[in-house]
C-alpha positions in Angstrom: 52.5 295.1 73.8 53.8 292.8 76.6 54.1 289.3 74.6 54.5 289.0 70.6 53.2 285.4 70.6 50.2 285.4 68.1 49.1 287.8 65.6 45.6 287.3 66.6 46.4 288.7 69.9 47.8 292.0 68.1 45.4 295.0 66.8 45.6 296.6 63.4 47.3 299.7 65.1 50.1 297.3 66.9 51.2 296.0 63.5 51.0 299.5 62.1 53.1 301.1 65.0 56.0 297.6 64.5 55.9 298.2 60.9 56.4 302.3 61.6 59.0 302.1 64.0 61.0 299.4 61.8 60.9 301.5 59.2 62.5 304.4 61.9 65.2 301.9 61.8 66.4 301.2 58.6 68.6 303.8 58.5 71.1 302.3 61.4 72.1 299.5 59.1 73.5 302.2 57.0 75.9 304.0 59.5 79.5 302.6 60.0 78.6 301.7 63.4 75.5 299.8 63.2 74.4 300.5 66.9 72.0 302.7 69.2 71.7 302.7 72.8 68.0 302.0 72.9 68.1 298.8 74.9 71.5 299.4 76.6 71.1 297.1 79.9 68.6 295.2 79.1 69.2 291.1 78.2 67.0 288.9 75.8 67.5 285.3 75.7 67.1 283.2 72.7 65.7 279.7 73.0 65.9 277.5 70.2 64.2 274.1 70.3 64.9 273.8 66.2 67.2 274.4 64.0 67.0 278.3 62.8 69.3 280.1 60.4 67.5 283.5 59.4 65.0 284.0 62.3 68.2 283.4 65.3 70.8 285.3 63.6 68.3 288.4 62.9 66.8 288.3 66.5 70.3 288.2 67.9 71.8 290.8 65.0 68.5 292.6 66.3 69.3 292.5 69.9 73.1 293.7 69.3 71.9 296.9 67.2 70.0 297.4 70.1 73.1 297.5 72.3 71.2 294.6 74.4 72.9 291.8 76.4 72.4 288.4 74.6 72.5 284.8 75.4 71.8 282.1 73.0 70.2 278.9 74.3 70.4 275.5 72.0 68.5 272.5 73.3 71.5 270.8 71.3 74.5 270.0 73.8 72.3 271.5 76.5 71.1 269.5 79.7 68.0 269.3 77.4 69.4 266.1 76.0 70.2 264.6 79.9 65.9 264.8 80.0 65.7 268.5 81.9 62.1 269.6 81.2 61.2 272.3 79.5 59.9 274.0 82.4 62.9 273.9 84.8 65.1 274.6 81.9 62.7 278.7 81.3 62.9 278.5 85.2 66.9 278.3 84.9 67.2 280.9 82.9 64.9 282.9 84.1 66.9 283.0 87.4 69.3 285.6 85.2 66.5 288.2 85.0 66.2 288.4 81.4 64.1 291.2 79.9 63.2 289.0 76.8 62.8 285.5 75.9 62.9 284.6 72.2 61.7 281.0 71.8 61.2 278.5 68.6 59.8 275.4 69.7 58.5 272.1 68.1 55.4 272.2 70.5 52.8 274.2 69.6 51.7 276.6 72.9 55.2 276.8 73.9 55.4 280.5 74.8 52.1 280.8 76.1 53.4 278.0 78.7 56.4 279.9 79.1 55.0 283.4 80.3 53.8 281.6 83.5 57.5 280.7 84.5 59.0 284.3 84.3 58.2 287.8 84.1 60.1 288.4 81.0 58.6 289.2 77.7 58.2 286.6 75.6 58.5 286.2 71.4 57.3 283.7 69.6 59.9 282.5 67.0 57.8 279.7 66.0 56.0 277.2 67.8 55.0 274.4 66.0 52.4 274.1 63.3 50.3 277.6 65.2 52.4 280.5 64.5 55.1 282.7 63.6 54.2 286.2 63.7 57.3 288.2 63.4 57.7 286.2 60.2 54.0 288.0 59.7 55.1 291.0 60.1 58.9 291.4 58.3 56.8 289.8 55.5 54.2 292.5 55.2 56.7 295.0 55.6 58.3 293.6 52.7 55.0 293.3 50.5 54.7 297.1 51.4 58.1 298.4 50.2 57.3 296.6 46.9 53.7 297.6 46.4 53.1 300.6 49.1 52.0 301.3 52.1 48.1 300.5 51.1 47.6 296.9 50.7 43.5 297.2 50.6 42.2 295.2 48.1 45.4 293.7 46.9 46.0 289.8 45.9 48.2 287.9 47.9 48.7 283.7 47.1 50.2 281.3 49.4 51.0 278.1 47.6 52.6 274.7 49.3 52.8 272.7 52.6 50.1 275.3 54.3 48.8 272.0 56.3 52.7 272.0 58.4 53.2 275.8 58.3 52.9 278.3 60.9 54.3 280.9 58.6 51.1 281.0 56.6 48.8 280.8 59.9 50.5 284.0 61.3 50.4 285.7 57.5 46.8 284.7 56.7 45.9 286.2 59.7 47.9 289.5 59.2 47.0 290.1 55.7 43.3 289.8 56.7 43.8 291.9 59.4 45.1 294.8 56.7 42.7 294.2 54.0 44.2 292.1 51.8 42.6 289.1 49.8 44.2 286.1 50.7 44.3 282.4 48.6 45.8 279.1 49.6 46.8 276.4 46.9 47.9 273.3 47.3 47.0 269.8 46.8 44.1 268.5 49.1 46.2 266.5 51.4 48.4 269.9 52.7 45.4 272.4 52.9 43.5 272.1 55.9 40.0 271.9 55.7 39.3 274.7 58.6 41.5 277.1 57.2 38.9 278.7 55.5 37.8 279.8 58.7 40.9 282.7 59.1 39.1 284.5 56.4 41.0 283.4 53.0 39.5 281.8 49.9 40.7 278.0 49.2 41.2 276.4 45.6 43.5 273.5 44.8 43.9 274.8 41.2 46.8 276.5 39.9 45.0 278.4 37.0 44.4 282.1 38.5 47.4 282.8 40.5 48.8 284.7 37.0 46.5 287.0 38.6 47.5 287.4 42.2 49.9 290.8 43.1 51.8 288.3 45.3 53.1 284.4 45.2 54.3 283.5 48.6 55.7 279.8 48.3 55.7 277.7 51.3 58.2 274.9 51.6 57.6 271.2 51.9 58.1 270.7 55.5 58.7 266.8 55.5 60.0 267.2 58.6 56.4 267.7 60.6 54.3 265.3 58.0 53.7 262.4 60.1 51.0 260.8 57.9 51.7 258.4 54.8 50.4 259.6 51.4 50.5 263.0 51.6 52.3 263.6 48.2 53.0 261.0 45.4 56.3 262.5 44.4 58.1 265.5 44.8 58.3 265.5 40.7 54.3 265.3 40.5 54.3 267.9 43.0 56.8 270.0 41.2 54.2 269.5 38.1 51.3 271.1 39.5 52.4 273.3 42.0 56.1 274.6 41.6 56.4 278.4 40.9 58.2 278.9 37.7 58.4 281.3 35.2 55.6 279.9 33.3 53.1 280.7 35.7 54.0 284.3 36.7 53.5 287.1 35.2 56.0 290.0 34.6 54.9 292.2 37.5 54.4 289.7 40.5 56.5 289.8 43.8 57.4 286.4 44.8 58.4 285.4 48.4 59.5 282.5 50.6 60.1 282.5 54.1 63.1 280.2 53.3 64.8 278.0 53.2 64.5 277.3 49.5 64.0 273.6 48.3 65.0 274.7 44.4 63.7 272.8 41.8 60.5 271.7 44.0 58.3 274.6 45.7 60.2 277.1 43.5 62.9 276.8 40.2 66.0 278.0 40.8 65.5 280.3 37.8 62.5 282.3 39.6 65.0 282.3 43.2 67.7 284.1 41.4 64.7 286.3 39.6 64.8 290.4 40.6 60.7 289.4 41.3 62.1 287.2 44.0 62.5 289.2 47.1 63.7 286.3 49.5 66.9 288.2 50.4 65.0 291.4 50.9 63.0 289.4 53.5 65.5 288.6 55.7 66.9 292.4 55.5 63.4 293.0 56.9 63.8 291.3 59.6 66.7 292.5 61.3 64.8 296.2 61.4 61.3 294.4 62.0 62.4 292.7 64.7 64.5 295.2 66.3 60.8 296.9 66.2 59.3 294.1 68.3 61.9 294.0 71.0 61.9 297.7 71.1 58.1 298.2 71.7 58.1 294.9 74.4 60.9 296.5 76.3 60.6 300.2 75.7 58.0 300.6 73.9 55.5 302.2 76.8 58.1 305.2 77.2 58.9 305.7 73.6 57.9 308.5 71.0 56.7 308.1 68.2 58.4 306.0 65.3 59.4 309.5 63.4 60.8 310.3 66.5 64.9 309.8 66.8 65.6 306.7 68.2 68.4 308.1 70.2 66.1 310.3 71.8 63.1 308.1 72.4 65.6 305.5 74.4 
């Protein structure tokens, strides 16, 4: 690997070697000093655009276990807001050498732009509506540690805003990849009508997600809807689309990227549900992407994931 910017870029044996070697560090956040030298020396940069509370505090928590160097960028009280362009601001930073550049940006394309500024690696933390594939992958690893490692044939839903969401571009595209069957739901206005084309099935009907192995619940990302009309209410909404306990059954996992809009895309009775697994998420995604840094910066000289980390640094 030498950019984690799209899952479509990545292979079925590049997820399966992230989702390996993540496992091969679960273990650290167990120790009393939650540290290994594999990245000693090296320095990733993270470069936030939007707001971010899970995916920039587990990249950086990522980094540190790591025993990287890190340095946190926010557009916020930056020379961003004096009108510095995006491109001298990579080309600033990128006169420190970093190893790695994390980025989450409003502008869809935004890393692929940045990899011909600097020679760094570059992760995609979100860009836009297009993708967010270490989301992808913390969340497969997730469906995997509830489920097993074979997710051929299983039954995956993805219910909400999937018109605004770049979580469910990278996921549809991951669980494909793996063999799972994917459906959207939503109301007509929030599915898009190519979507289809990733490979999942499309219905705007509630009635056979009772059904589905896994419920993943986007949020309502009023934020990016730019359009009028897209929803007559959040309480109509919450009428025929929220997940509640009425239409799950007993053995479902149910997942959401975060954060959590209660009472809307999800009741707060089904959150603080043992079948949610929203905390056990963001666990994954310390170890998942302390697996993506790993195999950008160390990757090539590595053993294999049942190897000791110590040793393969």
């Amino acid at each position: 690997m030498k950019h984690c910017i799209s899952i479509a870029d990545m292979t079925r044996d590049e997820v399966e070697l992230v989702l390996e070697r993540a496992a091969s560090f679960q273990g650290i956040s167990d120790r009393e000093i939650k540290k290994v030298p594999a990245l000693r020396g090296r320095t990733i940069l993270t470069l936030f655009y939007e707001a971010s509370t899970r995916t920039r505090s587990s990249f950086e928590l990522a980094a540190t276990r790591l025993s990287a160097d890190t340095v946190s960028f926010a557009a916020s009280g930056s020379s961003v807001e004096k009108g510095e362009s995006l491109k001298d601001t990579v080309l600033t930073l990128a006169a420190h050498s970093p190893d790695a550049i994390v980025v989450r940006a409003p502008w869809a394309g935004t890393p692929d732009l940045i990899t011909q500024w600097t020679d760094a690696a570059i992760v995609n933390a979100g860009d836009g509506k297009r993708e967010h594939p270490t989301q992808a992958l913390l969340d497969l690893f997730t469906m995997r540690q509830q489920l097993g490692a074979d997710l051929e044939g299983r039954s995956v839903w993805i219910v909400g805003d999937v018109a605004h969401s770049r979580v469910a571009r990278s996921l549809i595209r991951i669980l494909v990849l793996t063999g799972v069957h994917v459906t959207v739901c939503g109301p007509p206005t929030l599915i898009p009508h190519d979507i289809g084309a990733l490979g999942c099935d499309v219905t705007f009907d509630m009635s056979g997600i009772a059904d589905a192995d896994v419920v993943y619940t986007l949020r309502l990302q009023h934020e990016r809807m730019t359009a009028a009309g897209l929803l007559p209410s959040l309480g109509e909404y919450a009428a025929r689309y929220q997940i509640n306990h009425a239409r799950l059954s007993p053995n479902q996992v149910v997942m959401h990227p975060g954060p959590v809009n209660r009472g809307v895309e999800m009741s707060g009775e089904v959150v603080d549900d043992p079948q949610a697994v929203i905390t056990m998420q963001v666990k994954a995604g310390v170890v998942v992407r302390m697996a993506v840094l790993y195999e950008l910066l160390a990757g090539a000289r590595a053993g294999s994931p049942s190897t000791p980390i110590e040793m393969a640094a």
